[in-house]
C-alpha positions in Angstrom: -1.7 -23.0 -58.2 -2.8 -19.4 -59.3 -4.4 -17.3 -56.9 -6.5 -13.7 -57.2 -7.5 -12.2 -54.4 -10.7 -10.0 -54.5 -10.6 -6.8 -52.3 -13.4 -4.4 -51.7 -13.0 -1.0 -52.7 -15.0 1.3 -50.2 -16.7 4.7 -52.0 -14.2 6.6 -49.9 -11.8 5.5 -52.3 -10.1 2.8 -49.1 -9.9 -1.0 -48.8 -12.5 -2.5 -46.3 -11.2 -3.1 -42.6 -11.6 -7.3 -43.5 -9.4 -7.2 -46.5 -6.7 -4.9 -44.4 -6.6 -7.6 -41.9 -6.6 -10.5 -44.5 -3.9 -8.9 -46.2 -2.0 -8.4 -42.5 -2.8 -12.5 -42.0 -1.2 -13.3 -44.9 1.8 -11.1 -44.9 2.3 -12.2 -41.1 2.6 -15.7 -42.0 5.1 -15.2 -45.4 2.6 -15.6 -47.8 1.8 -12.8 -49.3 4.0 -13.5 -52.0 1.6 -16.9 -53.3 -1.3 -14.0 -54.1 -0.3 -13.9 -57.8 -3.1 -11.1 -58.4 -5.2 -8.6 -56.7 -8.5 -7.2 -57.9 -11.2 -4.7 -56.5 -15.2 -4.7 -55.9 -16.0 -1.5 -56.1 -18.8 -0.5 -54.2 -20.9 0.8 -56.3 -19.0 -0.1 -59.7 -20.7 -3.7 -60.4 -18.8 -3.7 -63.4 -15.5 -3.3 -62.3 -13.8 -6.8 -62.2 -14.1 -8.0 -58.7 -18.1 -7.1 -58.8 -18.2 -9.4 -62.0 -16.3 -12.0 -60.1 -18.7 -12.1 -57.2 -21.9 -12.5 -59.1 -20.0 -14.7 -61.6 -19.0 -17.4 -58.0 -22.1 -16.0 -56.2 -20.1 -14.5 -53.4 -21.3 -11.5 -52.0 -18.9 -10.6 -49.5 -15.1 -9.8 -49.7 -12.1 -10.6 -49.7 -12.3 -14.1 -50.7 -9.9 -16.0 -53.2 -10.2 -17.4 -56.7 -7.8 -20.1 -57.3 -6.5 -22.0 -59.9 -5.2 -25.5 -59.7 -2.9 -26.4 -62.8 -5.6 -28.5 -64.1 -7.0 -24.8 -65.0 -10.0 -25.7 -62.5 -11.3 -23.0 -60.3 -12.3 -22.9 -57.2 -13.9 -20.5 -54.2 -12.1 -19.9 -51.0 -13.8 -17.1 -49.0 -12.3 -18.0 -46.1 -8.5 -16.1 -45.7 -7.8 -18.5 -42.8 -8.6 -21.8 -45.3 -6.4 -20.0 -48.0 -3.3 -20.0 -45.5 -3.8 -23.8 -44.8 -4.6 -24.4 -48.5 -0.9 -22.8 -49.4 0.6 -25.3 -47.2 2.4 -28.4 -48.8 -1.0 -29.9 -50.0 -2.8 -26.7 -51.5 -4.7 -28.0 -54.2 -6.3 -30.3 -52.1 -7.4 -27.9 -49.8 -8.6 -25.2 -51.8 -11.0 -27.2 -53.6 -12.5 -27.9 -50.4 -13.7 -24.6 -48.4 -14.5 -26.5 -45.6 -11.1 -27.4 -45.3 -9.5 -27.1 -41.6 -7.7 -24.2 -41.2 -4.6 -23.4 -38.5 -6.7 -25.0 -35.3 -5.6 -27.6 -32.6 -8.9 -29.8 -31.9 -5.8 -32.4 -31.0 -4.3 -30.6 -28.4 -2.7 -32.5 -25.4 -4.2 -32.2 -22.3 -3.2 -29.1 -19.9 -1.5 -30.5 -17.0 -1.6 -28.4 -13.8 2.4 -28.0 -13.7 2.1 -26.9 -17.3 -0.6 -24.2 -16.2 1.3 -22.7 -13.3 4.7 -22.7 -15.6 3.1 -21.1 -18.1 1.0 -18.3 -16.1 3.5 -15.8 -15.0 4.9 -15.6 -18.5 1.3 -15.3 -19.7 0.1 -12.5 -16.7 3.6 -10.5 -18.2 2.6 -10.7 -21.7 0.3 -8.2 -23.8 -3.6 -9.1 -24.6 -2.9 -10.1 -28.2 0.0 -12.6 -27.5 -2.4 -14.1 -24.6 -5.2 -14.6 -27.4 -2.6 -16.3 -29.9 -1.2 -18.9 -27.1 -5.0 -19.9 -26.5 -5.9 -20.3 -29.7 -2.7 -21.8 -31.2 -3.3 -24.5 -28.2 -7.1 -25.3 -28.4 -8.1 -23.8 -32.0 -12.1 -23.6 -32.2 -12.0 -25.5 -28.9 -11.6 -22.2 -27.3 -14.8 -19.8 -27.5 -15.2 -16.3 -27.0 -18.2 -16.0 -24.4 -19.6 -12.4 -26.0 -21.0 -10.3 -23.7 -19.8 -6.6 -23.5 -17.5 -4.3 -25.3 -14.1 -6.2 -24.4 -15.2 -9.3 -25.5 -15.4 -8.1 -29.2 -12.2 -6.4 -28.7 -10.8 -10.2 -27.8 -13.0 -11.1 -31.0 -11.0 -8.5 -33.3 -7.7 -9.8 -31.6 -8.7 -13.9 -32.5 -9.5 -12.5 -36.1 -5.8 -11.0 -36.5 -4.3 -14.1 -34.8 -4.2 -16.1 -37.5 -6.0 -19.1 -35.6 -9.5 -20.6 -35.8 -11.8 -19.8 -32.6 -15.5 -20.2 -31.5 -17.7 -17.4 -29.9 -21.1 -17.6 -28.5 -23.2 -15.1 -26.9 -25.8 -15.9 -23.5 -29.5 -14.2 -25.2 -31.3 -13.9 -22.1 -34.5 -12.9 -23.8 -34.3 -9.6 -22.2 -31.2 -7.9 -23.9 -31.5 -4.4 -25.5 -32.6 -4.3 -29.4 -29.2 -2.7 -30.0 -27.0 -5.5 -28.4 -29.2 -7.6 -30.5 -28.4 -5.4 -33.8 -24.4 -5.6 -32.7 -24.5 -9.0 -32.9 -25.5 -9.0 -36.4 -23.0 -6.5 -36.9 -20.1 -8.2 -35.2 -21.4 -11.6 -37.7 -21.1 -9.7 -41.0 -17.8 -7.4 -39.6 -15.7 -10.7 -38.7 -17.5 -13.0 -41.1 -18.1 -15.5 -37.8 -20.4 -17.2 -37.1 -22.0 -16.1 -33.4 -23.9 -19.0 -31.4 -26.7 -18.0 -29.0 -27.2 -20.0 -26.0 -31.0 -19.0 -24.4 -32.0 -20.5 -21.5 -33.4 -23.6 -20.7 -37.2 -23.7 -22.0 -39.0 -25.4 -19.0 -36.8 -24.1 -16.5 -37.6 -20.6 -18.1 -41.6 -21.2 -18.1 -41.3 -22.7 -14.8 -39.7 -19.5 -13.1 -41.8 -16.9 -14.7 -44.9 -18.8 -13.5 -43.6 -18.6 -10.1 -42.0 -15.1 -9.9 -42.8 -13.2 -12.5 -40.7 -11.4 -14.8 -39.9 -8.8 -12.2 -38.8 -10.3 -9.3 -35.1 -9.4 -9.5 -36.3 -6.0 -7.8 -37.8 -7.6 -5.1 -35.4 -10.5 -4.1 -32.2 -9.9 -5.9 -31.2 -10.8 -9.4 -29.4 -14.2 -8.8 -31.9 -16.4 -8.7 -33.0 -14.9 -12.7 -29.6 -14.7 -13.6 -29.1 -18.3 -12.4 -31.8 -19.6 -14.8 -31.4 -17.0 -18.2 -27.1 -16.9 -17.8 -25.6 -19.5 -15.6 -27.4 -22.6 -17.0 -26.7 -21.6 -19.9 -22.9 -20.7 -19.7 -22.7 -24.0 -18.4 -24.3 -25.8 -20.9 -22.5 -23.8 -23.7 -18.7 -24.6 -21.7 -19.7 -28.2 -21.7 -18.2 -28.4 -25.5 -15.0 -26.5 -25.2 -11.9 -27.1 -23.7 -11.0 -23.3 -22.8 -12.3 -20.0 -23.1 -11.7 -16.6 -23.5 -13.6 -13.6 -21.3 -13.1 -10.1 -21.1 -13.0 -9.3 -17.4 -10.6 -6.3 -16.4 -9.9 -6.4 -12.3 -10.7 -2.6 -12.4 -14.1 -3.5 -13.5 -15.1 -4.3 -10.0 -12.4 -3.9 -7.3 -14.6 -5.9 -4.6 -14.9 -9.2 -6.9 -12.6 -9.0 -9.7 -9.6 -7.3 -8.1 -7.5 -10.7 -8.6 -8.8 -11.6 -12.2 -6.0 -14.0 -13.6 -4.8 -13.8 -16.8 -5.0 -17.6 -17.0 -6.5 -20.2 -14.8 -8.4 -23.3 -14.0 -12.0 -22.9 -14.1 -13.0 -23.7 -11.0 -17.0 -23.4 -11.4 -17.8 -24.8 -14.7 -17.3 -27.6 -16.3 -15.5 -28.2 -20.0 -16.1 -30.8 -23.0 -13.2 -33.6 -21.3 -15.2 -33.5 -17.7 -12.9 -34.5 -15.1 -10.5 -35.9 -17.4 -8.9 -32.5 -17.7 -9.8 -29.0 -16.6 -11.8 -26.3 -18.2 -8.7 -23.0 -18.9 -10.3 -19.9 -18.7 -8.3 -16.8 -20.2 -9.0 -13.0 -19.3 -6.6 -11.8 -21.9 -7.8 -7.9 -20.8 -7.6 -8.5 -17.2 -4.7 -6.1 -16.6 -6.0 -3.3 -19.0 -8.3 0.0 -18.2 -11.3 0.8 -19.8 -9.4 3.7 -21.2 -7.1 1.3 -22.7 -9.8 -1.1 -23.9 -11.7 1.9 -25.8 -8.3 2.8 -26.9 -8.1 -0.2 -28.9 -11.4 -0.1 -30.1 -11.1 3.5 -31.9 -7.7 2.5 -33.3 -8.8 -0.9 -35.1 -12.4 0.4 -35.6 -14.0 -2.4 -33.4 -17.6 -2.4 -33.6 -19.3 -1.7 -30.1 -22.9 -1.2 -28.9 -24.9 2.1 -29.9 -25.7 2.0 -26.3 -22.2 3.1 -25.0 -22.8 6.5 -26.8 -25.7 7.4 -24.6 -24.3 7.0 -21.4 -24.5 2.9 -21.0 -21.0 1.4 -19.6 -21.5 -1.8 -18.8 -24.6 -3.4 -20.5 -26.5 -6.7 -19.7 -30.4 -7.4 -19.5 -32.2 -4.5 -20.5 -34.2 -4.4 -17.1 -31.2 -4.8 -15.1 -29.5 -1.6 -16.9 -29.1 1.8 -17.2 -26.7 4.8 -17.5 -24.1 5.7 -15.6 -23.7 9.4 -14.1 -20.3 11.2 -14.4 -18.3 9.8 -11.7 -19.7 6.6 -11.1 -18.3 3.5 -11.4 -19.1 1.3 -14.5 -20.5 -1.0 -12.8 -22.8 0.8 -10.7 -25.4 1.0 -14.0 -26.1 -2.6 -13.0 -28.8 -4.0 -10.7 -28.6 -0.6 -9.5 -30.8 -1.2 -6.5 -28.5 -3.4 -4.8 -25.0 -3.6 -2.6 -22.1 -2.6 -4.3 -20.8 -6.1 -3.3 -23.4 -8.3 -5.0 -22.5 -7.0 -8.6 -21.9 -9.9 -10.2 -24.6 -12.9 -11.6 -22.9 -15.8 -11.5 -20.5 -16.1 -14.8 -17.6 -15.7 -13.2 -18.2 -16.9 -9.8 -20.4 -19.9 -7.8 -23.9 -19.7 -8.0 -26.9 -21.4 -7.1 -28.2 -23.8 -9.2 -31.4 -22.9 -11.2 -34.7 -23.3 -9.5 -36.1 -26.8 -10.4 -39.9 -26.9 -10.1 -41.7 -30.0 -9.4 -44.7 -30.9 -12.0 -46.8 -30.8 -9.6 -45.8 -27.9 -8.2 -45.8 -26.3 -11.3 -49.6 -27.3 -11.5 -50.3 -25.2 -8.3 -49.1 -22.4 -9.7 
């Protein structure tokens, strides 16, 4: 098997951040040494020889992999986590097929409770990156990245340098901000993932909009909208994994997430074995500081929501948002207008079921 890897060649004259960290992968895991030859797309140059061998496979994003079986047949592999598996002891099989599985564990044994406590100091002791490789190593794309602020990409960015397969999905309320709807498109082509959105529930949706508006949150709290647009969904979007991964820190709100776990059982929600086995849920983050986080996020060049450059900290529904002043808390730009103590909706804690409206209710409305 020959193989040529195709690397983008920025105008600043410097390799794109994706082909860095597919080069990192590969070196990681010994393999370095099967890349027989390296060429560049230069931006710009669409005659230099990796632009000809894009529009000659029709792939318009790098790095991805031309190989060579010894048949002298060529294939595609654009994905640097398929190459790894297709360098294994049955390559040419695999790299013909880019669908081919790559370093996942969709058989993983089931997590026994003894094998959770053993494992959770060890975990609580260990760094955020080493935390997102054990998950991922155990559960593959059965563990998913629930997107929903700055951290969470930095746990995306960590899953893309593990080495493993993983899953993310993001809660669209309907209400977001335009630009945490442009970073998602960003975070898509930056990672090369692919991003599921879970909306709420149609007719549950309809239903509670008839009856309270779209403002009501003002008036009677925001659980009750937060319980139909996040938590219904959440739970309907855990229902197919096994684990996941969140970025809660316990500084982010002393009075309800002072004891964040780095691993635990999920005790609200329910994952894709039922009662067979427990849901693991994984804050990776939970011991770091925002400092710490944004830290991370200059150094690896993390992409991260125009909104944190004009004063937003922590960002949810566009309504139920706004800047922070110097010297307040994070997490006092959300639902501003109520008690410091109800500053949470529901992901990461009980919460009331969404409203169910009888038809004929529904009628009288």
């Amino acid at each position: 098997m020959h193989v040529t890897m195709v690397k983008k060649q920025l105008a600043s004259g410097a390799a794109c951040d994706k082909c860095i960290m597919a080069e990192g992968l590969l070196r990681d895991r010994g393999l370095w040494e099967r890349i027989d030859r390296v060429v560049w797309a230069v931006e710009g140059q669409p005659d230099s020889e990796g632009m000809r061998l894009g529009q000659r496979f029709g792939v318009a994003n790098a790095p991805f992999f031309v190989v060579r079986d010894r048949a002298g047949d060529e294939s595609i592999v654009e994905s640097t986590l398929h190459l790894m598996r297709a360098l294994g002891p049955h390559g040419d099989s695999h790299a013909r097929d880019s669908k081919a599985p790559s370093l996942s564990a969709p058989s993983a044994p089931i997590v026994s409770k003894q094998e959770l406590d053993a494992v959770a100091p060890k975990l609580a002791a260990s760094q955020p990156l080493d935390v997102v490789r054990y998950m991922l190593e155990r559960f593959g794309r059965e563990c998913a990245i629930a997107w929903s602020g700055a951290e969470d990409v930095v746990l995306i960015d960590m899953a893309a340098r593990s080495g493993f397969e993983y899953s993310v999905f993001c809660l669209d309320t309907g209400r977001l901000h335009p630009e945490t709807y442009r970073l998602i498109d960003k975070v898509r082509k930056h990672y090369g993932i692919e991003v599921e959105l879970m909306a709420p529930e149609t007719q549950a949706l309809q239903a509670f909009v008839r009856k309270k508006g779209l403002f009501s949150f003002y008036e009677d709290g925001h659980q009750e909208c937060c319980a139909v647009r996040k938590v219904e969904p959440l739970k309907r979007a855990l229902s197919g994994y096994r684990a996941w991964l969140t970025g809660q820190r316990k500084d982010q709100s002393p009075a309800t997430r002072g004891e964040v776990p780095v691993v635990q059982e999920d005790a609200t929600f329910i994952g894709k074995l039922g009662t067979q086995a427990p849901l693991i849920k994984s804050n990776p983050l939970a011991n770091w500081s925002s400092a710490r986080v944004w830290s991370y996020i200059r150094e690896h060049g993390v992409p991260y929501n125009e909104l944190h450059e004009r004063g937003f900290v922590s960002i949810g529904c566009e309504p139920c948002t706004r800047a922070t002043l110097p010297g307040q808390h994070e997490r006092e730009g959300r639902w501003w207008w109520e008690e410091a103590t109800k500053k949470e909706c529901g992901l990461h804690s009980a919460a009331p079921e969404p409203p169910v409206l009888q038809p004929a209710l529904e009628r009288d409305l």
